[in-house]
N, C-alpha and C positions, 0 to 999 in steps of 0.2 A: 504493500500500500504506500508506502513513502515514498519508493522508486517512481510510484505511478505517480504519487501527486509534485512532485519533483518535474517528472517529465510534464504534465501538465501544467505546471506553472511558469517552466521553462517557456512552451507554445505559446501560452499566450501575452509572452511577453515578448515573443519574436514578433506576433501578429500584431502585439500593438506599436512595436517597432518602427513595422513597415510601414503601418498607416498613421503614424505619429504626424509627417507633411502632410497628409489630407490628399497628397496626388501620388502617394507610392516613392515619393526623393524623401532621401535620409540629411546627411550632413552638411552643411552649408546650401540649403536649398533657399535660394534669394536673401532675404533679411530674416529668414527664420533662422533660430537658434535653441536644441537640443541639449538641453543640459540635465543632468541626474549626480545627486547628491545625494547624499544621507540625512541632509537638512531637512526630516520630514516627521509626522508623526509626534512624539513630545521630546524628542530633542531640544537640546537647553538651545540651539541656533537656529531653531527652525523660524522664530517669530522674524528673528534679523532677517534672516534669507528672504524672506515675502517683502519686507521691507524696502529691500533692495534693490531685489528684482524689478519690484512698481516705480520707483526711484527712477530707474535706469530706462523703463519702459515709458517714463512719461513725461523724459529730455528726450526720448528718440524714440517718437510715435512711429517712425517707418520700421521698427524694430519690432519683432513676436519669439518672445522669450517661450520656449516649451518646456515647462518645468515638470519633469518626468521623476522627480526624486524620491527615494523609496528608504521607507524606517527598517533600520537595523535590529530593531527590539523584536522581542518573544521569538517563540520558537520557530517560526521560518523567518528566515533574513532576508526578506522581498530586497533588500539592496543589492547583497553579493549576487541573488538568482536576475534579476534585470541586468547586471552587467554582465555575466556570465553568458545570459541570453542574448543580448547585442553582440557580443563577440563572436558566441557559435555562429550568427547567423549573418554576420560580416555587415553588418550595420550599425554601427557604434554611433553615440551621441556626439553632437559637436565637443562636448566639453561636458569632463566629468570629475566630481571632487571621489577620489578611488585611496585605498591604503598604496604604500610604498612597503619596502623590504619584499620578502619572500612571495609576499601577494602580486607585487607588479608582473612576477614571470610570467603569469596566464596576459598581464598587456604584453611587455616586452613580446613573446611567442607571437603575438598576433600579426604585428606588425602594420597595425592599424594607425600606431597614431605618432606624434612627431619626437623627434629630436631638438629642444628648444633651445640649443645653442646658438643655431644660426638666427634666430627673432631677437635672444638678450645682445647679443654681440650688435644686432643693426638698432638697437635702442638702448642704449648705454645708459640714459637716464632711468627708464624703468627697470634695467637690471640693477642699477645700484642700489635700487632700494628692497632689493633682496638680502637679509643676513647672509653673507658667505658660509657660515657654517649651517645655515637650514638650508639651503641649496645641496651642499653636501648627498643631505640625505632623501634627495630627487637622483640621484646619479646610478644609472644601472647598463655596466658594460662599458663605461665611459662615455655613457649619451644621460643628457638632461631629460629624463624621460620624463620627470614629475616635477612641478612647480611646489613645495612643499608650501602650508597653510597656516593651520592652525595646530599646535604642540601643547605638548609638558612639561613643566620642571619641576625640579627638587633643591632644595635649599636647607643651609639653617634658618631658621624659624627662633626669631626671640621678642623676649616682651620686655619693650624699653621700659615697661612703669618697674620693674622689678632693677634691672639696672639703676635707673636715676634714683629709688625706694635707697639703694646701698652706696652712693655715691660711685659706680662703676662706670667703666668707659663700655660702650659697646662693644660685644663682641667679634670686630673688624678684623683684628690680629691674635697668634697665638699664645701671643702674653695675656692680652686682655681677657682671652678665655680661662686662662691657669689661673690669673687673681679674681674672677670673677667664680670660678670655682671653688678654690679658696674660701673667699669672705662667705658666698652660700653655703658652705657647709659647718661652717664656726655657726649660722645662724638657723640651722636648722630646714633649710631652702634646697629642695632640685635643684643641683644646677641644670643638669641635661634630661630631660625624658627621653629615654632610648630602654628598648628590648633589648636584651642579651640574649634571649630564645629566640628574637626573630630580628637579628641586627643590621638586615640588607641594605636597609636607607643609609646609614650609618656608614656601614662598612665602604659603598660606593663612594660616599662624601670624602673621604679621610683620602682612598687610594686616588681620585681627584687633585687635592690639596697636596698631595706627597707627590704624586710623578706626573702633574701637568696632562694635556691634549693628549700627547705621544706614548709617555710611560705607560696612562692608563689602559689603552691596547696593546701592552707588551703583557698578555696576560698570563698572572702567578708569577710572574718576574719578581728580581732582587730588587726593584725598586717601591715594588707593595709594602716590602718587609717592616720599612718605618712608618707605613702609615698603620698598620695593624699593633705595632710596636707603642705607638703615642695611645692608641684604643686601651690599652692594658697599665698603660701612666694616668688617663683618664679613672678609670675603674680603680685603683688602686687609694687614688685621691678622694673618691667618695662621691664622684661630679657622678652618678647614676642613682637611680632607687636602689631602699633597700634590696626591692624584690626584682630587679632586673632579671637575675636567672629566671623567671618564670611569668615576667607579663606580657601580655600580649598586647597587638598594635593599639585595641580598641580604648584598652586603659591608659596608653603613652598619651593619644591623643586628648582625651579626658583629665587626664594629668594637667599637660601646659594647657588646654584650653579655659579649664578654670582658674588659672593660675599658680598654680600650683608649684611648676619649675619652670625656671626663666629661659631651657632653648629646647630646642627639636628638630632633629632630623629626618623632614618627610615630604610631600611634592603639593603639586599642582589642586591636586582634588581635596586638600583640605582647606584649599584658599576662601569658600563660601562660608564654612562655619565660623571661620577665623577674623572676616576682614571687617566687622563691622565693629571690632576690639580695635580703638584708635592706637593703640600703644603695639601692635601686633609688628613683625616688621621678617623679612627675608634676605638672604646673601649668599653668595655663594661660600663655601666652608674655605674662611682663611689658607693663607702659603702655611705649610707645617716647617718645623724646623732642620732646612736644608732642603725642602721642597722646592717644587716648579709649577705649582697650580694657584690657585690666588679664584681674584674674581679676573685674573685674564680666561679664566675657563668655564663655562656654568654647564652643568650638569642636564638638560633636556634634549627631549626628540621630536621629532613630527613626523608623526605614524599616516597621512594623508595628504595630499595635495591632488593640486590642478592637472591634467591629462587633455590634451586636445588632437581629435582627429587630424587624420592627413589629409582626407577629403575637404575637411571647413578650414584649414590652414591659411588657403590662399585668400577666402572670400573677403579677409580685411575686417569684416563685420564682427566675428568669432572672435578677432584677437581682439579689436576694440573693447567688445565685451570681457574678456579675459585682463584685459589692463584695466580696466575700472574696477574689476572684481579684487585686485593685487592693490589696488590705489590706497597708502597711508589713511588715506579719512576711511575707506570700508573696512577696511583692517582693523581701526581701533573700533568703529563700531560690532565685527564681530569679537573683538577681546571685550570689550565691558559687558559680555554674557558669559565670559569665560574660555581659560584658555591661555597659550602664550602667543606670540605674533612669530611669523615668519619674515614679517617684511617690515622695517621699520614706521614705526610711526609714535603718534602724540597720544598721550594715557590719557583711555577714555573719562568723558568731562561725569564728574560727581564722582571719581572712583578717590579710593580709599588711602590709608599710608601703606596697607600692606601691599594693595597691587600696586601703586605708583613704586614700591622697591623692587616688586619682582620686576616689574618693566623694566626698571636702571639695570638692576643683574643681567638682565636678559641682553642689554643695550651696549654694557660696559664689555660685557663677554670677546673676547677676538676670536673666540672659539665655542664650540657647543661639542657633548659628548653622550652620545647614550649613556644608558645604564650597562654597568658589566653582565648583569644575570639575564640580557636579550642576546650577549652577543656568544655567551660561552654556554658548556650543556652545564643542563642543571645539577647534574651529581657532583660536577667539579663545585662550582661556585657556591651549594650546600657542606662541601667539606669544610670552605673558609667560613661559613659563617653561621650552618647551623651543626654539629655545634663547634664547630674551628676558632671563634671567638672566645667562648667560655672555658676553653681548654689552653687558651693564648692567656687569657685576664687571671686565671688562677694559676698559671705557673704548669702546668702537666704537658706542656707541648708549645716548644717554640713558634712564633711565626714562620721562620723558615721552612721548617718539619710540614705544616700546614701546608703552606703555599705547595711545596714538592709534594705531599701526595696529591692535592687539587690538580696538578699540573698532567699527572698520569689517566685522570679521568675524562680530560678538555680534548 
């Protein structure tokens, strides 16, 4: 029965493909324009998108946007089966917001849609206002296959009232963290909310701030060793809960959100609960001592971006719209629903102290870097940290030790 309703849903999303022009033409058919997103359904972007669209449709009445975009939620993914289905059936949409990584191979294989090298090279001004490091992660085979969009990050996370409460400097440098560790524990105060049963956010941050862009994909290398190393100087000092061996994320977050410990190591998706706390603030995890990471580096990805046919390529129209879709002011309108930006722009108006810092981190960055545990298998990067930390922080198993069996698993 699945198979059938698979292949059934497949069909009639060929059928509705074809007759998507109203005369049988798919991609760049006169001023029409085909586009399918995931902006659909209760997506926190969906409201922006309609927004937008009407915006753009009603500077440029010759213009009929066909908004074909399909929700990723519940148990069929009408998104992934609608592109899946343009694809088998060689009629792709002008322009589609699609995952990047492992998912582009089904575009890539198609051979459907362009290489955007040669469009940013002939408008130097709208490629510069792409982040170099979110472009990055559009590159598949050494072609610009994907425009990247909308991201993640992950940061330190702290709360200036408890800083300024102790007379401390912000947590910007590695000193400032060790005396701010310090004075919190003379007085009773978390300094850090972190799991030591589940220390991934953590652990990423640290090997970041220790081996820089570069290091950090030389993975389980001799240059992790001091960032896992200062983890075990951290714990030693008191800067965790008592019950770090055994909490889990949802109490970490519960922890600093009521105030409880002054920092945290965690990402993007806790930025709603968190931003309406004026004192709330983000950064990327300080240079550690004799490191090469800093805030030249921030720690996010962008799992998505823009894809545009070969067939709508030339009509001029497509791109147009694809460059107003990329334009600083739409960008910051779809970041003030959340999200990080892939293309430079101005923090959305009425937004917070916590997102106006993620945006500076994001901004200051010369570089962006995924996460280690998307790029390595899971058994290895479970060695370092569930439980390879706990075994590093109480003395039973060097970092080194750690990292070399991890490195047999990768």
């Amino acid at each position: 029965m699945k198979r059938l309703l698979t292949v059934s849903l497949i069909a009639l999303f060929c059928l509705s493909s074809v007759f998507a022009g109203g005369s049988g033409e798919t991609t760049g058919a006169g001023n029409e324009i085909r586009v399918v997103t995931y902006f659909a359904g209760s997506d926190q972007w969906a409201p922006v998108w309609k927004e937008v669209i009407a915006d753009y449709q009603a500077a440029h009445p010759e213009v009929r946007i066909l908004d074909e975009s399909q929700p990723t939620a519940g148990a069929n993914d009408l998104f992934r089966t609608k592109i899946q289905s343009d694809i088998a059936a060689r009629t792709p949409a002008d322009l589609i917001l699609f995952y990047n990584g492992s998912d582009a191979q089904m575009i890539d294989d198609s051979g459907l849609y362009v290489d955007f090298t040669e469009y940013l090279e002939a408008d130097p001004e709208w490629a510069a206002g792409f982040m170099p490091s979110a472009l990055e992660a559009g590159v598949v085979n050494g072609q610009q296959l994907c425009l990247p969009y909308i991201g993640f990050y992950e940061g330190l996370f702290y709360n200036k009232a408890l800083f300024d409460q102790y007379g401390l400097e912000e947590p910007t440098t590695w000193e400032n963290i060790i005396k701010a560790v310090e004075v919190f524990a003379e007085n009773g105060v978390t300094a850090i909310a972190s799991s030591l049963a589940k220390p991934s956010y953590m652990v990423e941050m640290m090997i970041l701030a220790q081996a820089g862009a570069e290091g950090q994909q030389d993975y389980f290398g001799d240059s992790w060793i001091p960032a896992l190393e200062r983890i075990k100087d951290l714990y030693e000092m008191g800067a965790f809960p008592a019950d770090a061996m055994t909490l889990s994320d949802d109490d970490v977050r519960v922890l600093f959100q009521d105030g409880k410990a002054a920092m945290m190591f965690n990402g993007s998706w806790c930025t709603a609960a968190l931003k309406d706390n004026p004192d709330m603030r983000i950064i990327s995890m300080p240079t550690l001592p004799g490191g090469v990471g800093g805030s030249n580096v921030a720690l996010a990805g962008y799992g998505s971006g823009w894809y545009m046919s070969k067939e709508a390529a030339d009509d001029g129209v497509t791109l147009d719209f694809l460059k107003y879709l990329t334009s600083p002011e739409v960008m910051t309108r779809f970041i003030a629903a959340g999200g990080s930006p892939a293309i430079y722009c101005d923090t959305p108006e009425g937004s917070t102290p916590l997102e106006d810092s993620a945006l500076a981190m994001l901004n200051t960055a010369q570089a962006t870097r995924n996460a280690c545990d998307s790029q390595v298998t899971r058994e290895s990067w479970l060695t370092v940290t569930e439980p390879g930390i706990q075994y590093i922080c109480t003395g039973e198993r060097t970092a080194a030790e750690i990292l070399a069996e991890a490195k047999t698993y990768n």
